[in-house]
C-alpha positions in Angstrom: 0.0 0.0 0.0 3.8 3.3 -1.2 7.2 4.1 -0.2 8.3 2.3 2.5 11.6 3.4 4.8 13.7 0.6 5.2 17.4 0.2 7.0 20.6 -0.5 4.7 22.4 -2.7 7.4 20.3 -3.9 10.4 16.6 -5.2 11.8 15.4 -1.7 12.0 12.8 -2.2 9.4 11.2 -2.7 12.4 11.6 0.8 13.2 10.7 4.5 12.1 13.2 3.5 8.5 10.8 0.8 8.0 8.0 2.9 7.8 4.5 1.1 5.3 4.4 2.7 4.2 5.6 3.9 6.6 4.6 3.0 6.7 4.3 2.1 7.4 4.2 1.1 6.5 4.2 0.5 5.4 3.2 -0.6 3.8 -0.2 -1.8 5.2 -2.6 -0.7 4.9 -6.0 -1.4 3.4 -9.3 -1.3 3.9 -12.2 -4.1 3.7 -15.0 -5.3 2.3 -17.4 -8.0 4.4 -18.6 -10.7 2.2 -17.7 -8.7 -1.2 -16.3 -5.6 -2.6 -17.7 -2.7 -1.4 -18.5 0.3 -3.1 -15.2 1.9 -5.1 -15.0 5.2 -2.8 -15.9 3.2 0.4 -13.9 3.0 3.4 -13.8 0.6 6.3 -12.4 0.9 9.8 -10.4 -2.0 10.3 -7.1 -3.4 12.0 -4.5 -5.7 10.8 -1.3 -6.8 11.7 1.8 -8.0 9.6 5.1 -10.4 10.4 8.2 -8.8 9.5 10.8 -10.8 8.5 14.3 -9.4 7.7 16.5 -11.5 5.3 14.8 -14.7 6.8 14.4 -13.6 10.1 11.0 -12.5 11.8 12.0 -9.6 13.6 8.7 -7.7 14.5 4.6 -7.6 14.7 3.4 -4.0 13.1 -0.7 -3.4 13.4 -2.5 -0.8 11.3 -5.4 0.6 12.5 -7.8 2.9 10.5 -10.9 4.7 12.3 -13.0 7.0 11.1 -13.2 10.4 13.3 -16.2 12.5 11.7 -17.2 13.1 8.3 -14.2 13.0 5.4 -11.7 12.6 8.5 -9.6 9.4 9.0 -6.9 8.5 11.5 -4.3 5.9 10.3 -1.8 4.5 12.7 0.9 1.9 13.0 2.6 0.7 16.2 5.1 -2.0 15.6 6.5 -4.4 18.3 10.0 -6.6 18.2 10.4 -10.2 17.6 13.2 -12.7 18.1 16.4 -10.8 17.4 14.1 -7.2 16.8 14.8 -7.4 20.9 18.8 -6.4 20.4 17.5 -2.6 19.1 15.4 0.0 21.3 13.0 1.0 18.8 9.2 1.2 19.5 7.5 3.2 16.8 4.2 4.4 16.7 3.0 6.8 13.9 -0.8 8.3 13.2 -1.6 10.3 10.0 -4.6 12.0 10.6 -6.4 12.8 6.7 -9.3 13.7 4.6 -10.8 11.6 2.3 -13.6 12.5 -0.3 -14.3 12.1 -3.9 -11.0 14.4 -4.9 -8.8 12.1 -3.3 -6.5 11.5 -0.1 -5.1 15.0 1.9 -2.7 14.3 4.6 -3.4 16.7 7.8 -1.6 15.6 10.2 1.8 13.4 11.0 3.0 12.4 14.3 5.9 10.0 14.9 8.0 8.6 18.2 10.1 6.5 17.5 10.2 4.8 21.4 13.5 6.5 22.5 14.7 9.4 24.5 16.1 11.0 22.0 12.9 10.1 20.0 16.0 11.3 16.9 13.4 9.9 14.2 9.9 11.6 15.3 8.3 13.5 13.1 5.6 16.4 14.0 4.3 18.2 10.6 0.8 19.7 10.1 -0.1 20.2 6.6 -2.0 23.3 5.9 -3.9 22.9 2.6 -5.4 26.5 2.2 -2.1 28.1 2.8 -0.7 25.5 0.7 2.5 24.9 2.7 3.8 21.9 5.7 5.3 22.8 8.6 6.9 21.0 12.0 9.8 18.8 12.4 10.7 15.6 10.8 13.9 13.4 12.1 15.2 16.6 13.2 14.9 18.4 10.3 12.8 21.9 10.4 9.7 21.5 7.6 9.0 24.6 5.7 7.8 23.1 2.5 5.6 24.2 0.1 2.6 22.0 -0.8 1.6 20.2 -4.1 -1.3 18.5 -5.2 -1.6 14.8 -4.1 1.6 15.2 -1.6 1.4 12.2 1.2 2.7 11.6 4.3 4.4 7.8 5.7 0.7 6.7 6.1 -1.6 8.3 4.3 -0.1 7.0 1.0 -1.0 3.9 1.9 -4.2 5.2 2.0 -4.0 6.9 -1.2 -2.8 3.6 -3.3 -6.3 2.1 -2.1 -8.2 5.1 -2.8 -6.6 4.5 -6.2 -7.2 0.7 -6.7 -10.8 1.1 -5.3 -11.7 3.8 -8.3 -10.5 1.1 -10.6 -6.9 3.2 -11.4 -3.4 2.7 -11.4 -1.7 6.0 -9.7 1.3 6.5 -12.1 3.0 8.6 -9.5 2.3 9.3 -5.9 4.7 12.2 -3.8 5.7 11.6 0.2 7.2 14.3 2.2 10.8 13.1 3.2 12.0 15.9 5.8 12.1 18.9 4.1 12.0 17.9 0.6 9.2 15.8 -1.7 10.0 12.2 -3.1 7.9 10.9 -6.4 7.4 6.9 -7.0 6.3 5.3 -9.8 3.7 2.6 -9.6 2.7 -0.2 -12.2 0.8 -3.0 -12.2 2.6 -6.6 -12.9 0.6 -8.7 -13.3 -2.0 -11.3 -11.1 -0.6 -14.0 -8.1 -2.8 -16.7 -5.8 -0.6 -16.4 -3.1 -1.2 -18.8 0.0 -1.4 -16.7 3.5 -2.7 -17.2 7.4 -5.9 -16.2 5.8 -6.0 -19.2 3.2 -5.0 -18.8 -0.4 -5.7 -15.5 -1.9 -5.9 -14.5 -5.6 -3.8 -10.6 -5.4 -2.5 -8.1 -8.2 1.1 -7.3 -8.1 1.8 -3.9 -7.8 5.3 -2.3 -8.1 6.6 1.2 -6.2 9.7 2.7 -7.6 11.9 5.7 -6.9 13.9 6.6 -9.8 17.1 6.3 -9.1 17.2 3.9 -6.3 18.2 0.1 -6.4 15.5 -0.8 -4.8 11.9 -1.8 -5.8 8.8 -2.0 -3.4 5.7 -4.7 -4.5 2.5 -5.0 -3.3 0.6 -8.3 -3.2 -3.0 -6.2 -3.3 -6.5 -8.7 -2.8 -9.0 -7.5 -5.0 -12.1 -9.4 -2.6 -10.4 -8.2 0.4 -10.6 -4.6 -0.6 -7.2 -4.1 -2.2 -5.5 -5.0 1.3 -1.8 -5.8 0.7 -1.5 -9.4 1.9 2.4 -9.4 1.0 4.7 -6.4 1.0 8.0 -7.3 -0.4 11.3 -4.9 -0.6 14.2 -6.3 -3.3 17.6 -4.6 -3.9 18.8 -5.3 -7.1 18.2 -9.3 -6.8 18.1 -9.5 -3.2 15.3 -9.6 -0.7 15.9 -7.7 1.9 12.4 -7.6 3.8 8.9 -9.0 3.4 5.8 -8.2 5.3 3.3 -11.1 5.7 -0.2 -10.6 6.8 -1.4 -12.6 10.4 -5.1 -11.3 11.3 -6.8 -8.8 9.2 -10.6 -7.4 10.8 -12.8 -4.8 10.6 -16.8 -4.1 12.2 
């Protein structure tokens, strides 16, 4: 479900660099539909949690949450907790995108992040101000004082945005994330279709791919048409090699 932060050289794709995505978050990241599809511009509160395994390894449990708060307004969040050898690094993050949905499309208003240290060196406080057309706050440190452009995202709310996409029956060509103080564009394309088997059963999924030009690595996106577009697999490759996966474990919603 978008651009998801990821370490170079340890577990912390457990962390704040894992993002899903995020965003986290990545990648995650969906929304549902009961016993069919629901209508294209319909969202669903729901929860769901994904395994994250790190070159073989499962190193953390991250759950996304969405909940509506009143009318067009969503809140998105992702905590994330460490697994097996995720226990040797102190990170706890917990981000929450709060954003407007409506016909037009996806606006990010809001992006909170801790990262669950002290120093708290990778939380991110920005508010995005769409009638002034500009973002402001902090992010990892870094003062925001950026300039707004149509369709910008935050860690979360693209996820948000690739469903909104999917669920209109489109393809975004490009979707932009705010990344500190500057704007990062990815490329998405469809690759074709994948029965997949999962802790929910075997699932038929399009493959979606995220790319940033320039960088050696390339984001998919295992999306379930029947289960709303959810990402039941979230896989990050650098050049040849895998270096994390996200696997779905328990997916709900009222």
């Amino acid at each position: 479900m978008l651009k998801i932060r990821t370490p170079s050289r340890s577990p912390r794709a457990a962390g704040a660099r894992a993002r899903p995505a995020s965003a986290l978050l990545l990648c995650a990241v969906a929304t549902l539909c009961r016993a069919s599809p629901p209508a294209a511009d319909a969202l669903t509160p729901f929860e769901a949690s994904y395994t994250w395994i790190w070159h073989g390894a499962a190193i953390a449990v991250s759950t996304l949450k969405l909940e509506q708060r009143q009318g067009d307004t969503w809140v998105y969040s992702s905590t994330s907790e460490p697994r097996g050898l995720g226990n040797l690094y102190p990170l706890r993050p917990k981000l929450q995108s709060v954003l407007r949905v409506t016909q037009q499309g996806v606006q990010p208003l809001s992006y909170h992040a801790t990262d669950g240290t002290t120093a708290n060196q990778r939380g991110a406080d920005v508010t995005f101000d769409w009638d002034a057309g500009h973002a402001s706050g902090t992010y990892e440190g870094v003062k925001v004082d950026l300039a707004l452009k149509e369709g910008l995202q935050d860690d979360l709310s693209i996820q948000i945005a690739l469903l909104f996409a999917l669920r209109h029956g489109q393809v975004p060509g490009n979707l932009s994330m705010i990344d500190k103080n500057s704007i990062r564009d990815y490329d998405y394309q469809r690759e074709g279709t994948e029965t997949i088997a999962t802790k929910l059963g075997k699932i038929e999924t399009v493959v979606y791919a995220s790319h940033h030009q320039g960088s050696p690595r390339v984001t998919r996106f295992w999306c379930a048409p029947a289960r709303g577009y959810v990402p039941v697999r979230v896989e990050q490759k650098r050049l040849d090699s895998i270096e994390w996966t996200m696997e779905i474990e328990t997916l709900k919603g009222d």
